[in-house]
C-alpha positions as CSV (number, residue, x, y, z in Angstrom):
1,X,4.3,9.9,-50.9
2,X,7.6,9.0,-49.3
3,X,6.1,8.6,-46.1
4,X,3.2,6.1,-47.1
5,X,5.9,4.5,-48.6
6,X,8.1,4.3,-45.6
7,X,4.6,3.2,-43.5
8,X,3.0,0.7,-45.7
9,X,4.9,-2.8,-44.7
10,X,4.0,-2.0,-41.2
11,X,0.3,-1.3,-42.0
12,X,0.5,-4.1,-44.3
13,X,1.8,-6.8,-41.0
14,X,-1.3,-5.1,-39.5
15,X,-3.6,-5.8,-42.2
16,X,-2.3,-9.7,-42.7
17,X,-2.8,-10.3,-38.7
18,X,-6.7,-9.2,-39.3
19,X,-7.2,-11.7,-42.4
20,X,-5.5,-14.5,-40.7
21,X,-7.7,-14.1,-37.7
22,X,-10.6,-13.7,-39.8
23,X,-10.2,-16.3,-42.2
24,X,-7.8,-18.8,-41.1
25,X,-7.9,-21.2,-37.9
26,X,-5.8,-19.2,-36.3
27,X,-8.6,-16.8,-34.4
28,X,-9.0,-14.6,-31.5
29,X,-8.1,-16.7,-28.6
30,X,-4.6,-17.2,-30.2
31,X,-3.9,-14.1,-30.8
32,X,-4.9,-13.1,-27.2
33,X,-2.3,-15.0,-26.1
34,X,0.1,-13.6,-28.3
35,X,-0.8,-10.3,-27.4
36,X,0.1,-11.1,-23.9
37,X,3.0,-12.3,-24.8
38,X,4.8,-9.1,-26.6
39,X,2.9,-7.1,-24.0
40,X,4.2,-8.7,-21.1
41,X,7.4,-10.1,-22.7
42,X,8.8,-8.9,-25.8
43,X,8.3,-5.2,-25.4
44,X,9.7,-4.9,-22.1
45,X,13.3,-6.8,-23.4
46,X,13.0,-4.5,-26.7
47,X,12.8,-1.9,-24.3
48,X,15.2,-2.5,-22.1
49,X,17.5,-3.1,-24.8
50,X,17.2,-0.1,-26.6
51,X,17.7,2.2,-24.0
52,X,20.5,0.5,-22.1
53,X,22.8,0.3,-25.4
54,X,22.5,4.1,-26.3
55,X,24.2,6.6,-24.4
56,X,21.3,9.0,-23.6
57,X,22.4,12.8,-24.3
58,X,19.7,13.8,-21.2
59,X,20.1,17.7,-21.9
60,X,18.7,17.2,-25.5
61,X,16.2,14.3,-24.3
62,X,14.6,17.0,-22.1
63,X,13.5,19.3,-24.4
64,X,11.8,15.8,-26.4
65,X,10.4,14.9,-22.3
66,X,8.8,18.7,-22.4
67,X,7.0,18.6,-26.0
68,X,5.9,14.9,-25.4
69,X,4.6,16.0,-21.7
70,X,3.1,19.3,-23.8
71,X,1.5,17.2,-26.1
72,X,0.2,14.5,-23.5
73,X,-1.6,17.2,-21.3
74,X,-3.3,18.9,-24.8
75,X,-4.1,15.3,-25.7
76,X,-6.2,15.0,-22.4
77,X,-7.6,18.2,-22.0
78,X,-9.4,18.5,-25.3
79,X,-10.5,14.3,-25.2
80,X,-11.9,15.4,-21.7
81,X,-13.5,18.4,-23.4
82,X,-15.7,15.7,-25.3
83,X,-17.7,15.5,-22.2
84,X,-19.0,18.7,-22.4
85,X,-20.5,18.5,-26.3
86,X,-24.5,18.7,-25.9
87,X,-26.1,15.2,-26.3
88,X,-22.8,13.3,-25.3
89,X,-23.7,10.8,-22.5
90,X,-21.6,9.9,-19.1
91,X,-21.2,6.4,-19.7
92,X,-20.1,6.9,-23.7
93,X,-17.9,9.4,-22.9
94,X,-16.4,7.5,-19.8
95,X,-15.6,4.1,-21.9
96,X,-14.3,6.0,-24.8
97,X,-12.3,9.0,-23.5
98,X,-9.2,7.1,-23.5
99,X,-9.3,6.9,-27.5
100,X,-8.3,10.5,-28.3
101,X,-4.9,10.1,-26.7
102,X,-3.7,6.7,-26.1
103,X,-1.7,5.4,-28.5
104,X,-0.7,1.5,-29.8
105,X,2.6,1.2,-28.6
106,X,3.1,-1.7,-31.2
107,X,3.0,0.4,-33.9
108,X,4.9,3.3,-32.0
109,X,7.8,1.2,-32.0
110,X,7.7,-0.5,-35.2
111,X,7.3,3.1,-36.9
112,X,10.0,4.6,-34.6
113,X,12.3,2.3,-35.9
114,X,12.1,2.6,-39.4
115,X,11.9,6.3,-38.9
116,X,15.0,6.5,-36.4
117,X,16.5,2.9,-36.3
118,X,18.2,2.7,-33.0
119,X,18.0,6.4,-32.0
120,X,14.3,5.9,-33.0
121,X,13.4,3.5,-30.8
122,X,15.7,5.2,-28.0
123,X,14.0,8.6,-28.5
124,X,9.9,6.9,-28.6
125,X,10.7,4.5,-25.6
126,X,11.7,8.0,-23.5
127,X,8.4,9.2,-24.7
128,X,6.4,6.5,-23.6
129,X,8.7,6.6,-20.6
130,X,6.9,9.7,-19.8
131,X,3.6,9.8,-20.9
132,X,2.1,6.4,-20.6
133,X,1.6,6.6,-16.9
134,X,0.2,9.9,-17.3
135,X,-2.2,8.4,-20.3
136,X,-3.1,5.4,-17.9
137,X,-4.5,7.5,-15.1
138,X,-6.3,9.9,-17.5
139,X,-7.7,6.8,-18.9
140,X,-8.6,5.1,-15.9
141,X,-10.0,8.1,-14.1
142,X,-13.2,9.1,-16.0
143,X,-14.1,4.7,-16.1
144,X,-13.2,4.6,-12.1
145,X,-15.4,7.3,-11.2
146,X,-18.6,5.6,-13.2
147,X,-18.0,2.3,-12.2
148,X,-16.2,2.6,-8.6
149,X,-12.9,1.0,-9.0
150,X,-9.9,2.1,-8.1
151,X,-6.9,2.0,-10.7
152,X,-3.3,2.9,-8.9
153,X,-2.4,-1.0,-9.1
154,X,-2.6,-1.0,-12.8
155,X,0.0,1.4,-13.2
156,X,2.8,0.1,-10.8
157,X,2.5,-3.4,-13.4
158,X,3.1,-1.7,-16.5
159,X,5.3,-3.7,-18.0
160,X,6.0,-0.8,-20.5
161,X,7.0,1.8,-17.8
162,X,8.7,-1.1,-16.0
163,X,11.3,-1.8,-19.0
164,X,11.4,1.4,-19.4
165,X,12.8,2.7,-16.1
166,X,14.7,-0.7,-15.9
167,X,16.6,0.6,-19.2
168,X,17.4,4.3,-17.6
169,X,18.5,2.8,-14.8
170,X,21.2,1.0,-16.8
171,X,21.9,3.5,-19.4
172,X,22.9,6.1,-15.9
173,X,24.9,3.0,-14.5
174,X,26.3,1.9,-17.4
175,X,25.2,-1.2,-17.3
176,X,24.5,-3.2,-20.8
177,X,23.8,-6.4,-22.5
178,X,26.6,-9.3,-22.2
179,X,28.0,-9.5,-25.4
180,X,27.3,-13.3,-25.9
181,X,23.3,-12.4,-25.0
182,X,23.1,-9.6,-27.7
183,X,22.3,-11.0,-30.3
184,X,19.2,-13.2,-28.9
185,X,18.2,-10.0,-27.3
186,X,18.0,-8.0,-30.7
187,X,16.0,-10.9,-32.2
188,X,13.5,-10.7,-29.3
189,X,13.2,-7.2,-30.1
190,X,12.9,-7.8,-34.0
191,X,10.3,-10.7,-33.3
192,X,8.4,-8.3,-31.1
193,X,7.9,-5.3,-33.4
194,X,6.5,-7.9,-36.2
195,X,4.2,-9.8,-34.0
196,X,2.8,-6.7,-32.0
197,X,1.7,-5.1,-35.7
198,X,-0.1,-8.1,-36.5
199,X,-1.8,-8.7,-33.3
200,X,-3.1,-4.8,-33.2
201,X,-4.5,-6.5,-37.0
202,X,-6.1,-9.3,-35.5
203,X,-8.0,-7.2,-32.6
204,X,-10.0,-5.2,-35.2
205,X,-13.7,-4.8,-34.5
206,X,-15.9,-2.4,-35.8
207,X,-19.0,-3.1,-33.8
208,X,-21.5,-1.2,-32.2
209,X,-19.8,2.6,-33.6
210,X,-22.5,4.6,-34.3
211,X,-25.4,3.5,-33.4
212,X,-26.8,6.2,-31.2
213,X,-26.3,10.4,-31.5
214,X,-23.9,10.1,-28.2
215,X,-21.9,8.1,-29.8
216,X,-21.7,9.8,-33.1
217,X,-20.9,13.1,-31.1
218,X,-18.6,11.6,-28.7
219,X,-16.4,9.4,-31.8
220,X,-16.2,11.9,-33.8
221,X,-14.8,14.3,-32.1
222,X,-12.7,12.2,-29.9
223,X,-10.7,10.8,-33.6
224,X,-10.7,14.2,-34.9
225,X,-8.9,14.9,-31.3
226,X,-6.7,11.9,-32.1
227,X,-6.0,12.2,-35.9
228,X,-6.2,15.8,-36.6
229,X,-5.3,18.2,-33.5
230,X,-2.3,16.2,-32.1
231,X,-0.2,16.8,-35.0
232,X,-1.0,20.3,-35.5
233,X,-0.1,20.9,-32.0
234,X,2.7,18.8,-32.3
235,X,4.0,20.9,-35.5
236,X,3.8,24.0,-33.2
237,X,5.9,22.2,-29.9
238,X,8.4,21.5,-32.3
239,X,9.1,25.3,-32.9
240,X,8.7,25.6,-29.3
241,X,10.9,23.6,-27.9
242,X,13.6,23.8,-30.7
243,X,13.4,20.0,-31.2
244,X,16.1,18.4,-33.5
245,X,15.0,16.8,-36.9
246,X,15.8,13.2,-35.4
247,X,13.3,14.2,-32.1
248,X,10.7,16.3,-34.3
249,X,10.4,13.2,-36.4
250,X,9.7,11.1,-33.7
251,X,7.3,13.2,-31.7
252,X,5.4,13.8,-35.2
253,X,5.4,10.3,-35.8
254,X,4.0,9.9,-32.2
255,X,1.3,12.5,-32.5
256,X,-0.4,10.6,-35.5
257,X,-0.6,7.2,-33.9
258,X,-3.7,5.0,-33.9
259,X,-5.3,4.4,-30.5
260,X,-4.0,1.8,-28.2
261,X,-5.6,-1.9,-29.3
262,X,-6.1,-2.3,-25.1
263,X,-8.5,0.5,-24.9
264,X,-11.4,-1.8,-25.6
265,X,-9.6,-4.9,-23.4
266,X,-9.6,-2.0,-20.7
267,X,-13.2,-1.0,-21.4
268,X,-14.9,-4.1,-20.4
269,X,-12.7,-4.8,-17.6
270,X,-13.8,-1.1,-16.2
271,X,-17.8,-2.9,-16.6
272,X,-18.3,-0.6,-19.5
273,X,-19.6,-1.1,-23.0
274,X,-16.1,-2.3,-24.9
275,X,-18.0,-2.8,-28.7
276,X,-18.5,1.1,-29.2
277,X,-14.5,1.8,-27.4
278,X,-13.4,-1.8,-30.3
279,X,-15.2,0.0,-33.0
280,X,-13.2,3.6,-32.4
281,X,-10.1,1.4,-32.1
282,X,-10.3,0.2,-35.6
283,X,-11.4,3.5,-37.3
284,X,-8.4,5.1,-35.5
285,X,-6.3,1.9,-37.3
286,X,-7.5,3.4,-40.3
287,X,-7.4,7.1,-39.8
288,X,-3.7,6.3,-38.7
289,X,-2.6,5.3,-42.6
290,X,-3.6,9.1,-43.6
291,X,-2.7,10.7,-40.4
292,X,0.7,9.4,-40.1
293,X,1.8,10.8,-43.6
294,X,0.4,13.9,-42.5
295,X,2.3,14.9,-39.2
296,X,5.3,13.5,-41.1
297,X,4.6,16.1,-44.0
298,X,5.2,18.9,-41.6
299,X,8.6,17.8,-41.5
């Protein structure tokens, strides 16, 4: 109960962005824009800010680089492993793959601050530091090889990784935020995490889910990947790698996470069916208010 506790005004920043997009003038196209905006923007300053502030203690973040890695290869593996399941079809599987282990960085950060307040968001930005472009070219690989594009580009324009790797750079040089700039920075940050929950709200779309046996098959499994075997794997790398409470919070936290809102943006830019991949997106919203307080039992 503490945890939903904890979790609900984030969820509930999610849930006002979907009825403001729904029922109020301020629709999709808006909201696309503000989207880009954190994406492209926001994130990348919060970011930056939180990892060139914090000394990083890179001995202990290892151990947290090792489980998250862990986690992001069993992640793949078993949302690959969909592929295989009798009656699951090539195209199906190739647009929704991506669902069992991408994750909406929107909420990651919002949650990982509440959890962890600075050292939160320090300890989930290594993680995605670390696992996004891995996540990206598993995504990316299965929709290249059906429809013939090529994805390397993608990944060099991250802006995540980029503020990322901008923000290690500084932390090892010492180099921080002016004084004078700090505060403005900590309200972009601030501004960021809000607007980010509420846009992941207003891209909800159930769609075209289950309309076929394929796709039955292939979502089901795919959020049971997402939602059920990522924590219990992550409740065992914990052990392994001796994790600290502050890290083991953070990578459970991490494990739980909805799907990423882009998967579906991603989808139909790949030339494949984004409805089904929008659909998944918003049960894995869902599944994320039970899933969440679950991994963050185990602590």
């Amino acid at each position: 109960m503490h945890f939903a506790q904890l979790l609900f005004p984030d969820f509930a920043l999610i849930v006002c962005g979907y009825l403001i997009c729904r029922y109020t003038q301020l629709g999709r196209p808006m909201w696309e824009q503000v989207e880009s905006l954190v994406y492209y923007v926001l994130f990348p300053v919060l970011l930056f800010y939180s990892i060139s502030r914090s000394p990083l203690d890179w001995r202990a973040a290892s151990s947290l680089m090792g489980a998250a890695l862990a986690l992001a290869g069993c992640a793949v593996l078993l949302a690959y492993s969909v592929a295989k399941l009798p009656g699951v079809q090539r195209d199906d599987f190739a647009s929704s793959a991506q669902v069992g282990f991408r994750f909406n960085s929107y909420i990651a950060l919002a949650l990982a601050e509440r959890l962890g307040g600075q050292q939160g968001l320090l300890l989930i930005a290594v993680i995605i530091g670390v696992c996004v472009p891995l996540f990206n070219m598993a995504a990316m690989w299965p929709m290249a090889r059906h429809s013939g594009q090529g994805f390397g580009k993608a990944l060099l324009k991250n802006p995540l990784i980029v503020g990322t790797l901008a923000g290690l750079v500084a932390n090892v040089l010492g180099i921080s935020v002016p004084a004078f700039a700090e505060p403005a920075v900590s309200r972009i940050g601030q501004a960021s995490l809000a607007l980010g929950l509420m846009a992941a709200g207003a891209g909800l779309q159930l769609g075209e889910v289950f309309n076929t046996a394929s796709r039955v098959r292939a979502g089901v499994a795919l959020l049971a990947v997402r939602h059920l075997a990522l924590p219990l794997i992550a409740v065992g790398l914990v052990q392994i790698f001796q994790l600290n409470s502050a890290q083991a919070s953070i990578l459970l936290m991490f494990s739980a996470l909805p799907t990423a809102s882009s998967c579906y943006v991603l989808a139909a830019k790949m030339g494949l069916d984004g409805t089904f991949v929008a659909g998944l997106v918003t049960l894995s919203t869902v599944l994320g208010m039970l899933s969440l307080p679950f991994a963050l039992s185990f602590i």
